[in-house]
N, C-alpha and C positions, 0 to 999 in steps of 0.2 A: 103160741101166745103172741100177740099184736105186740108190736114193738112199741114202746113209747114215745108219742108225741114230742120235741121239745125245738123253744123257740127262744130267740134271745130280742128281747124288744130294746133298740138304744133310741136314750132319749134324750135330747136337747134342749135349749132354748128354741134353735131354729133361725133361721136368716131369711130376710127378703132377697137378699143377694145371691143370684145364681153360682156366681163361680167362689164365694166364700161358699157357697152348700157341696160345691163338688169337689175342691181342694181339699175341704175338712171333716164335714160330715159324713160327707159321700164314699172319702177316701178309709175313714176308719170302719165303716159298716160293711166297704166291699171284704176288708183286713178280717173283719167279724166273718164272714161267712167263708174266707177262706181255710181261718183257722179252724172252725169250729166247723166243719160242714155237715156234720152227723143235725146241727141246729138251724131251725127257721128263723133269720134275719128279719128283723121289721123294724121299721120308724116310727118315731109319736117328738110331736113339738109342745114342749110347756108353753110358747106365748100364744094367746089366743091372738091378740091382735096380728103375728106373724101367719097364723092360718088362714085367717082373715081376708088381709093382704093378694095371700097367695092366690086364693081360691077366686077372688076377684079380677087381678091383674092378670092370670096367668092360667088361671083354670085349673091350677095344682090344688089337689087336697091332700090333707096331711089331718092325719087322726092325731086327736088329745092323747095323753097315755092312756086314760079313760078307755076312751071308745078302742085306743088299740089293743086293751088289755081285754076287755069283754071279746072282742072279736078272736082273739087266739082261744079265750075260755068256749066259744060258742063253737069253734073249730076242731074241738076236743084236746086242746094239749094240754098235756099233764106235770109238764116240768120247763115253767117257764123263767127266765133270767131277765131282771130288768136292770142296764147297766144307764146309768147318768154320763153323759157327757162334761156335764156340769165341772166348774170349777171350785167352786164352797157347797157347803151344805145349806142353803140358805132356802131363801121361800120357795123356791121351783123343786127343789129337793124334798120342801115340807108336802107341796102337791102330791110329789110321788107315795111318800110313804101312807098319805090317807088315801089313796088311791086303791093300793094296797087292802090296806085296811077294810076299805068297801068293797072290796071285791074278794077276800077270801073265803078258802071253799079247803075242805077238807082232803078233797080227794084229789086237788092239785097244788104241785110243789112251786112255790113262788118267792123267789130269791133278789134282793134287793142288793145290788153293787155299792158301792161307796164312791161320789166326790174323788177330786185329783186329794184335795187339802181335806182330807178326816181327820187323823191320829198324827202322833208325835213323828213317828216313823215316816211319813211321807213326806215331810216339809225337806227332808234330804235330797230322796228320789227325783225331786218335784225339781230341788237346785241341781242338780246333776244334768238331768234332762234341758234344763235354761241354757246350761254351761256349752251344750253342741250350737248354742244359737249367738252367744253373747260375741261384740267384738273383740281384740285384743284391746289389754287397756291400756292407754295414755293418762300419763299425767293430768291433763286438767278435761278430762274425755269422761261423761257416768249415763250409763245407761236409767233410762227412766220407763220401769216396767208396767202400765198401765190397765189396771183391773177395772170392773165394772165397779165394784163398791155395792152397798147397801146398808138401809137402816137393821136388817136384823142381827143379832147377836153372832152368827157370823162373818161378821165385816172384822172381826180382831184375828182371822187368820192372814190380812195382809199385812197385820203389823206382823204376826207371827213368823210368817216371810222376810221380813224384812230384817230381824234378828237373824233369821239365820243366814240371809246373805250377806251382811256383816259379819256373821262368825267369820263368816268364810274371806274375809277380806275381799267379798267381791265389788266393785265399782257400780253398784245399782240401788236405785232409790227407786220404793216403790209406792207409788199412790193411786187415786180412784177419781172415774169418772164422776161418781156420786159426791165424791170431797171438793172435785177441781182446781182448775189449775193451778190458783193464786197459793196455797197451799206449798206447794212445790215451789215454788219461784221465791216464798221467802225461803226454804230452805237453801235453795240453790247459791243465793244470795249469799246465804254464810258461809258456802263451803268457796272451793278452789278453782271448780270447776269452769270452763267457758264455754263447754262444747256439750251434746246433749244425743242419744240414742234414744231416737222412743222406740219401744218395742210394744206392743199391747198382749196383755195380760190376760187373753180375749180367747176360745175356742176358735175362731172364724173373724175373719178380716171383711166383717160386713160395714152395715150402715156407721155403728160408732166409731170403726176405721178411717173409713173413707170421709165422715164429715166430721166427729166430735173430737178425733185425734191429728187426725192428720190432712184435713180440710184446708182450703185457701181461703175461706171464710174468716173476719177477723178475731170469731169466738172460739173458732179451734185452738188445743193446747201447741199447736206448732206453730201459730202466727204469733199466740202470745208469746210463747221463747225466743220467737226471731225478734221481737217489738220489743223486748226485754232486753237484746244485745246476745244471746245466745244462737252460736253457731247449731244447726238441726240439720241431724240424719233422720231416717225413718225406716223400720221394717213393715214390709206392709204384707206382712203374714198371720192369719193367726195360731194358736197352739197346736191348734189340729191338723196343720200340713207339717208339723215337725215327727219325723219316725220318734223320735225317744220319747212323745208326748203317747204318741199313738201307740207303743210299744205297751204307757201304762195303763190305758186302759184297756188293752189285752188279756193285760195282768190281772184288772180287778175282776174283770167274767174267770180266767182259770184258777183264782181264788175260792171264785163261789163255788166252782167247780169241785173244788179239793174240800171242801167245809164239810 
C-alpha cells in the first residue's frame, strides 16, 4: 500500500524584506521540516501586494494559499496541515479558512492551525514567550509592544493582551499601528514613565519596522517619543526570530497532529 502523501503549507502575511523573510519566516519553515520530516514543507503569502512586489523587483514568486493549496491537491497529497503564521485571527485568517472551504474534497485531510492569540489559554503562552525578550525593568523604564492593529473584530485581543500583561505586573503597554502613535503618548503622559522599549508586536522586522516604528522619518512612532521628550530604545526584531515564538508554532501543527 502507497504511503500517504502529507505536507504542511505555512502561511504568512509575507515581507518585501529579505532578511525579515529569512530571520523569521524562513527560519521557522526550515524548524517545520526539521521537525516534522515524514512532511512536505511549502510557502503561500496572504498579501497580494507583497507577491506582487516580489515577483517584480526580484523575480521571486510566492503562491497565494490558494494556488499553493490546489498545487499540493493536484500533487496527490492526502493529508495536508495549513499552519498561519499570523498573529490574530483576523482578515488574512478569514482568507484562509474560505480557502479551505473552496477547496474541499472528501478524500483529502485538511487541517487548519490556529493564530498565536485564539483562546483564553494562549494569551499566557504568548506572555511567557515575550517574557525571554523583555528588558529588566526600571523604575520609570515601559516597554511599548507594538502590533499591527485592524478594523476587524479581532483587534480586542490586543487589549486582551494587555490585561494580561498587567496581571502580570509586567512594565508593557501595548498598542497598534492601525490606532497610532498619539494614542500611546497620552497615555504615557499619565503614567511615570520617561524612558520607552519599542518592541514590535510584528512576525518579522520588515517595512513597518524599519519605517512606521522605528524610522528617522518625523511620522515614525520613535521620532514622535523622542519629540515628545521620551528617552527611545528599540528592538529591531520581529516574533519570529525569537525560539519561544517559533517554539509555538511548532506546537500548533503537533496539536493538529494529536487531534
Amino acid at each position: 500500500m502507497a504511503e500517504i502523501k502529507k505536507a504542511i503549507l505555512v502561511v504568512s502575511f509575507g515581507s518585501s524584506v529579505e532578511s525579515a523573510r529569512v530571520k523569521a519566516i524562513q527560519k521557522i519553515e526550515e524548524l517545520m521540516k526539521r521537525t516534522f520530516d515524514k512532511y512536505q514543507v511549502e510557502r503561500a503569502f496572504t498579501s497580494n501586494r507583497i507577491i506582487k512586489k516580489l515577483k517584480e523587483t526580484e523575480g521571486i514568486v510566492i503562491d497565494t494559499p490558494e494556488e499553493a493549496l490546489q498545487k499540493l491537491i493536484e500533487q496527490g497529497f492526502q493529508e495536508i496541515i495549513i499552519q498561519p503564521l499570523h498573529i490574530i485571527a483576523g482578515y488574512e485568517f478569514d482568507k484562509i479558512k474560505k480557502t479551505i472551504m473552496d477547496n474541499e474534497n472528501p478524500n483529502i485531510d485538511i487541517k487548519l492551525g490556529k493564530p498565536l492569540l485564539f483562546e483564553e489559554t494562549d494569551y499566557l503562552k504568548v506572555v511567557e514567550a515575550l517574557k525571554t525578550q523583555l528588558p529588566e525593568d526600571k523604575e520609570e523604564q515601559v516597554v511599548i509592544l507594538i502590533g499591527h492593529g485592524t478594523n476587524h473584530s479581532a483587534n480586542e485581543c490586543y487589549e486582551k493582551l494587555q490585561e494580561y500583561l498587567s496581571d502580570k505586573r509586567l512594565q508593557v503597554f501595548v498598542g497598534t499601528i492601525e490606532e497610532g502613535v498619539d494614542p500611546m503618548i497620552t497615555k504615557l503622559k499619565a503614567s511615570k514613565y520617561k524612558e520607552v522599549v519599542l518592541i514590535p508586536f510584528l512576525l518579522v522586522a520588515g517595512d513597518h519596522v524599519q519605517n512606521d516604528l522605528l524610522g528617522d522619518d518625523q511620522h515614525s512612532w520613535k521620532s514622535n517619543l523622542i519629540h515628545n521628550g521620551y528617552a527611545v530604545k528599540a528592538y529591531h526584531k520581529g516574533l519570529g526570530e525569537n525560539p519561544a515564538f517559533q517554539d509555538l508554532y511548532i506546537q500548533r501543527v503537533k496539536d493538529l497532529m494529536n487531534e
